[in-house]
Kinemage of the C-alpha trace (Angstrom):
@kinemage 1
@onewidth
@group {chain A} dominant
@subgroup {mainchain}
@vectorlist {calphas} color= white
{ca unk a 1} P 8.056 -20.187 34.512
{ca unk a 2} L 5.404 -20.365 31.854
{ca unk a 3} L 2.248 -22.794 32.710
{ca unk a 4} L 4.447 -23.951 36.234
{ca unk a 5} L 1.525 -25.251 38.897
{ca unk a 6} L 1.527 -24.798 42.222
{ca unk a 7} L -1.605 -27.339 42.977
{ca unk a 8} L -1.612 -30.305 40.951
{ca unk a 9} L -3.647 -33.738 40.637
{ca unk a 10} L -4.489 -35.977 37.881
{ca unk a 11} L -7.360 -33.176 36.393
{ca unk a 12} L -4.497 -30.865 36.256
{ca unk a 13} L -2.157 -32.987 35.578
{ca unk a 14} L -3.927 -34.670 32.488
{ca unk a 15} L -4.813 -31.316 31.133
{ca unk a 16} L -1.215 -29.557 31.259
{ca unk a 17} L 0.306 -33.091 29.422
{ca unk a 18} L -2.797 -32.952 26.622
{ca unk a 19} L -2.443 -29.068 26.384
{ca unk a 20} L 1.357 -29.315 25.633
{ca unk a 21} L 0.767 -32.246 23.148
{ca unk a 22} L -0.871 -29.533 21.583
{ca unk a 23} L 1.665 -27.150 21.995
{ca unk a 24} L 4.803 -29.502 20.288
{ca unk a 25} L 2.509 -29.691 17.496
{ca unk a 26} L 1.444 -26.129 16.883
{ca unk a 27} L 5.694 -25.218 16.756
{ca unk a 28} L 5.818 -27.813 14.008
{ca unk a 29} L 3.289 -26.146 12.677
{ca unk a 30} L 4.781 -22.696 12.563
{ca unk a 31} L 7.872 -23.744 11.884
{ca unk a 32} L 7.008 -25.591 8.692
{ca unk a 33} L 4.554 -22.361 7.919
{ca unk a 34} L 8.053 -20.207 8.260
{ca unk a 35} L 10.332 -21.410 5.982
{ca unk a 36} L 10.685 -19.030 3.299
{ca unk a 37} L 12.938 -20.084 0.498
{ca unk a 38} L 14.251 -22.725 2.296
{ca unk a 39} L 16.613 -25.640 0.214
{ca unk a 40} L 17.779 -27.433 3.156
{ca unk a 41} L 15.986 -30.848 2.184
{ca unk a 42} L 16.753 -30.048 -1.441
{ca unk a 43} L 19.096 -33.250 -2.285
{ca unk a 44} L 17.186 -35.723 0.558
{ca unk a 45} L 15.544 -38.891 -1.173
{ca unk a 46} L 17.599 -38.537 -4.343
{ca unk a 47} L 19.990 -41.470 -5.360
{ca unk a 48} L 22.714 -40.878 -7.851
{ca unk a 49} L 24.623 -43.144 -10.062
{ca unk a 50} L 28.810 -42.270 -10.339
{ca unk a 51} L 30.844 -44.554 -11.860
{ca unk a 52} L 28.387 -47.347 -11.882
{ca unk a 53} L 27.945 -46.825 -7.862
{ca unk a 54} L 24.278 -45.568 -6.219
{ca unk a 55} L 25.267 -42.851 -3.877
{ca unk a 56} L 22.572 -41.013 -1.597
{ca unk a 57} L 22.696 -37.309 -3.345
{ca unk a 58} L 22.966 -35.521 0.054
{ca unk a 59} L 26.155 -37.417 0.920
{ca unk a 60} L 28.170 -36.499 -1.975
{ca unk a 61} L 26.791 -32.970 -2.247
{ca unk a 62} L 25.621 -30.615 0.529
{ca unk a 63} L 23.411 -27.380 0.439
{ca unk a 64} L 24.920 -23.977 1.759
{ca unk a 65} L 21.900 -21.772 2.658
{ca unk a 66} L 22.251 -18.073 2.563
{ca unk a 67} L 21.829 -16.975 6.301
{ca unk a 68} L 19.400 -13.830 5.733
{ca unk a 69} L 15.562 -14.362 7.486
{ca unk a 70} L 14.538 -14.746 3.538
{ca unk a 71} L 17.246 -16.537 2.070
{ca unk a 72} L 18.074 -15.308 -1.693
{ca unk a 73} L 19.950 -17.602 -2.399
{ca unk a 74} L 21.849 -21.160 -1.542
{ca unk a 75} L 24.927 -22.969 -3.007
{ca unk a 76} L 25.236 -26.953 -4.091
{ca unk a 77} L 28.645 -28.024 -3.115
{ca unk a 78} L 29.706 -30.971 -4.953
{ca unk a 79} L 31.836 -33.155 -2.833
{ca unk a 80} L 32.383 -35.992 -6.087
{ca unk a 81} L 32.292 -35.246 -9.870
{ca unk a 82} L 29.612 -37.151 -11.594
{ca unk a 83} L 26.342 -35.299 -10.309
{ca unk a 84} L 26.155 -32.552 -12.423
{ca unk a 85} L 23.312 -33.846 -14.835
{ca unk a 86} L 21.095 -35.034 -12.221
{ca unk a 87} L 21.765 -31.302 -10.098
{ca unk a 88} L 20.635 -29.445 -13.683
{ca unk a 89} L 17.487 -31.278 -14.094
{ca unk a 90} L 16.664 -31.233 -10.585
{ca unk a 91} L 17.019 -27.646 -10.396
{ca unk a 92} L 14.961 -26.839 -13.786
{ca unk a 93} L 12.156 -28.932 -12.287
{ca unk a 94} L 12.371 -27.053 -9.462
{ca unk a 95} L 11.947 -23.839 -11.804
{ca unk a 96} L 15.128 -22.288 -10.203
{ca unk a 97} L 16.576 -20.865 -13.446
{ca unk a 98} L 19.415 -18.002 -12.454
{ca unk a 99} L 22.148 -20.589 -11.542
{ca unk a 100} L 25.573 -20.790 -12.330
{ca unk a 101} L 28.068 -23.662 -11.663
{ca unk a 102} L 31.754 -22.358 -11.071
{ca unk a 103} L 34.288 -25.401 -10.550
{ca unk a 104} L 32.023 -28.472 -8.446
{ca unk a 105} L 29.326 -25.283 -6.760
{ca unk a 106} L 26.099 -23.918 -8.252
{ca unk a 107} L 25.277 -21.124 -6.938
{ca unk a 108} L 21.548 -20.293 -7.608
{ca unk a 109} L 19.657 -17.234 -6.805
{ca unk a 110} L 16.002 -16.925 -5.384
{ca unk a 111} L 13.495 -14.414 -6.154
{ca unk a 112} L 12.377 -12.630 -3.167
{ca unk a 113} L 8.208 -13.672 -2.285
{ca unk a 114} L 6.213 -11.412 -3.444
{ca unk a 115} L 4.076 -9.184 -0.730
{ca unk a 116} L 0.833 -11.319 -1.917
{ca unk a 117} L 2.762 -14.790 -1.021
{ca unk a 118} L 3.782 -13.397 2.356
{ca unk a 119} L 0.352 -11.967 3.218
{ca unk a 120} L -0.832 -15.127 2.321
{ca unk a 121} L 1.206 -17.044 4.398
{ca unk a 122} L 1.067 -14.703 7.275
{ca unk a 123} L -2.418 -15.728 7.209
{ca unk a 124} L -1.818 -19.140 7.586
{ca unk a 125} L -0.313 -18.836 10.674
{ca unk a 126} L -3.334 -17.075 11.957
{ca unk a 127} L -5.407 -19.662 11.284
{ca unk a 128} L -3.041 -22.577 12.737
{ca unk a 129} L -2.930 -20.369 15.765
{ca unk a 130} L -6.729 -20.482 15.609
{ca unk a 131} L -7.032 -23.575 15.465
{ca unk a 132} L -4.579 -24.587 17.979
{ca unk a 133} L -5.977 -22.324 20.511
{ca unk a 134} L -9.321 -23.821 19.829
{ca unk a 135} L -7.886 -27.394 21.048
{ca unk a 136} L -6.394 -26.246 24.310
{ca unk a 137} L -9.821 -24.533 24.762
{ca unk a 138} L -11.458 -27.642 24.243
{ca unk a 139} L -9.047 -29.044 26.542
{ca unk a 140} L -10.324 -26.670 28.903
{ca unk a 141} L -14.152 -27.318 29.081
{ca unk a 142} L -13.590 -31.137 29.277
{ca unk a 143} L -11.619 -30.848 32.050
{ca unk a 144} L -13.850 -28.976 33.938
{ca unk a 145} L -16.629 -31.072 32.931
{ca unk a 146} L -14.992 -33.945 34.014
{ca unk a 147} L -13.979 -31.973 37.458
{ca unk a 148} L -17.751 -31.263 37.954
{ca unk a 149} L -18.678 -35.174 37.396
{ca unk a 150} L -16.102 -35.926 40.064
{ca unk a 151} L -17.434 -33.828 42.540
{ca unk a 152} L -21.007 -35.490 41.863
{ca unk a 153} L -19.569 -39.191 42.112
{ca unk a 154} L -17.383 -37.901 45.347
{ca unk a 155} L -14.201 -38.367 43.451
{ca unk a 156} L -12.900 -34.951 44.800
{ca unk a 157} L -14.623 -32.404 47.171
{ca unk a 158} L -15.805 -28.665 46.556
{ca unk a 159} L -12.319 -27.221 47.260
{ca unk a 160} L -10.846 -29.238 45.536
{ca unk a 161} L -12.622 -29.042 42.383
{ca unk a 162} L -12.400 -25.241 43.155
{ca unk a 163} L -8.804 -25.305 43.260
{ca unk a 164} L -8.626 -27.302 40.261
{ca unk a 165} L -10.684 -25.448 37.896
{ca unk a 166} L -9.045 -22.401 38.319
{ca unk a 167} L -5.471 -23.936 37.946
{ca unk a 168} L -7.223 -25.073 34.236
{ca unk a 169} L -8.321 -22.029 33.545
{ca unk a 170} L -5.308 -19.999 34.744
{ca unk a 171} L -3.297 -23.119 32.821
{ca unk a 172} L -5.662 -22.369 29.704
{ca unk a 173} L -4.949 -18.725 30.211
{ca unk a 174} L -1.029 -18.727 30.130
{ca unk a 175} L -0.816 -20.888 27.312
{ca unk a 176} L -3.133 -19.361 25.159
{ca unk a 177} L -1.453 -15.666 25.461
{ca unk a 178} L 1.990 -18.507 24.491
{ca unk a 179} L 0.653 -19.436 21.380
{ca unk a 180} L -0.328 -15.985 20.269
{ca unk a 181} L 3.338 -14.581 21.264
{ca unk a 182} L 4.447 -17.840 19.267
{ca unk a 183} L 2.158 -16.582 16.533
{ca unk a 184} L 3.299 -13.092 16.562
{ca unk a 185} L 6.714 -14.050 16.171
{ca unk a 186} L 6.091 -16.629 13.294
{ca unk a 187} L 4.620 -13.289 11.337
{ca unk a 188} L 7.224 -11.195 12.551
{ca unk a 189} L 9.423 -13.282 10.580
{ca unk a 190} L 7.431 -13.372 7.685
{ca unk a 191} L 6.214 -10.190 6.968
{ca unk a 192} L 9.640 -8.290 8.558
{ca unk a 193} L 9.212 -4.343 8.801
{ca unk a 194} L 5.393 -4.523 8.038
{ca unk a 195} L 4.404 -6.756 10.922
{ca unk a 196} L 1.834 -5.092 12.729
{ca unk a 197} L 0.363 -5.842 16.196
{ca unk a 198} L -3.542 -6.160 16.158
{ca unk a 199} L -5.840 -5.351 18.751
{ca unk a 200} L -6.432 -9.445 19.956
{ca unk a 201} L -3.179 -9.313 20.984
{ca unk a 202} L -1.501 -6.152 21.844
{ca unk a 203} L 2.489 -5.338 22.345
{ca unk a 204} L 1.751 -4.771 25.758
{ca unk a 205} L 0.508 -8.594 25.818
{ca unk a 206} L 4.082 -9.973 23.719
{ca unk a 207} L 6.192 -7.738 26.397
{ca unk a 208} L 4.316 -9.667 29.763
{ca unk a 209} L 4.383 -12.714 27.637
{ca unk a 210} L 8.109 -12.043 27.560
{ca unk a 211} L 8.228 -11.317 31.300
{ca unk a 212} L 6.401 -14.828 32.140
{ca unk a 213} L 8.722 -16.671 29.823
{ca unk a 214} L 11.569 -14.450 31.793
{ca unk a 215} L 10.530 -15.908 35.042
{ca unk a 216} L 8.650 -12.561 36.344
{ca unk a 217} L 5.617 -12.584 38.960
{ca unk a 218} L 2.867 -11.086 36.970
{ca unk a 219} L 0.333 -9.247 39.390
{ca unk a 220} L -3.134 -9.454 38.402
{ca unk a 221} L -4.787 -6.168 37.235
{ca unk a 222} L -7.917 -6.812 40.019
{ca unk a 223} L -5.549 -7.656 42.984
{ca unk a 224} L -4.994 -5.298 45.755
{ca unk a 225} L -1.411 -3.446 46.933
């Protein structure tokens, strides 16, 4: 399993739980960077008055995404007569013009983003991932800084610090090639067909990424049969 430890104390220890702080925040991240014509949340927040009664908007009416990667388009089913005005302005503030209400649904169409907009946001992601990586580095070096001090105050002894430093950096290691994979798959989605790998991190890196994730015993490179 990814970032599993066989030696562990509270250098380790503190590292892997800071690391993967860092980790539940970077999928936010992407995740938020990734939706592409998404409506979900459309309605939430919105009050509406029927028949002299305040109803929350999402509980008499409920969005229908399309299910394509890059929806084109999502439906308003009306579950009460009486929110019809409020829906039209909504939707014209929103600038979503090609709608058309049939019986209590509105159907409404979405213009595709144009290659510029996903370019753009496929460079967002890089830089998230940048940044991300950047913490668990940081993560890293203070850790091993603080593994050096302890071996000067007598905290912990040589092999222990030894052992320590490389479960860090082998900790650092695994989790950095997770967040590019995560990357890579956040631009996969946006950019589709014309998602390219780069040389920083190679398909041969997503594929043993894929294997760790899988459960497989990676052997390093250097090691001997």
């Amino acid at each position: 399993m990814l970032y599993e430890k066989d030696h562990e104390n509270t250098y380790t220890n503190s590292a892997k739980n800071r690391m993967v702080d860092y980790l539940d925040e970077y999928i936010l991240q992407l995740e938020a960077n990734t939706q592409l014509n998404n409506y979900e949340r459309f309605l939430y927040g919105k009050t509406v008055i029927i028949d002299n009664k305040k109803y929350r908007l999402n509980d008499v009416c409920e969005i229908i995404m399309c299910e394509k990667t890059i929806p084109t388009f999502f439906q308003i089913k009306m579950h009460m007569d009486g929110a019809q005005e409020m829906l039209t302005e909504m939707l014209e503030e929103a600038e979503l013009t090609d709608v058309t209400l049939k019986g209590m649904v509105y159907h409404v169409k979405l213009a595709m983003p144009t290659d510029e907009k996903l370019d753009e946001l496929s460079g967002k992601i890089k830089i998230v991932s940048r940044a991300q990586i950047a913490n668990i580095t940081k993560v890293k070096a203070e850790t091993v800084q603080r593994i050096q001090k302890g071996v000067q105050a007598e905290f912990i002894d040589i092999i222990e610090s030894s052992l320590s430093s490389r479960e860090v950096t082998k900790l650092h290691e695994e989790l950095r090639q997770y967040f590019m994979y995560l990357a890579t798959n956040a631009q996969k989605k946006i950019l589709g067909k014309h998602f390219k790998f780069e040389e920083d991190f190679t398909e041969k890196d997503y594929d043993l990424v894929i294997r760790m994730i899988n459960g497989e015993v990676i052997e390093d490179d250097d090691e001997d049969d």
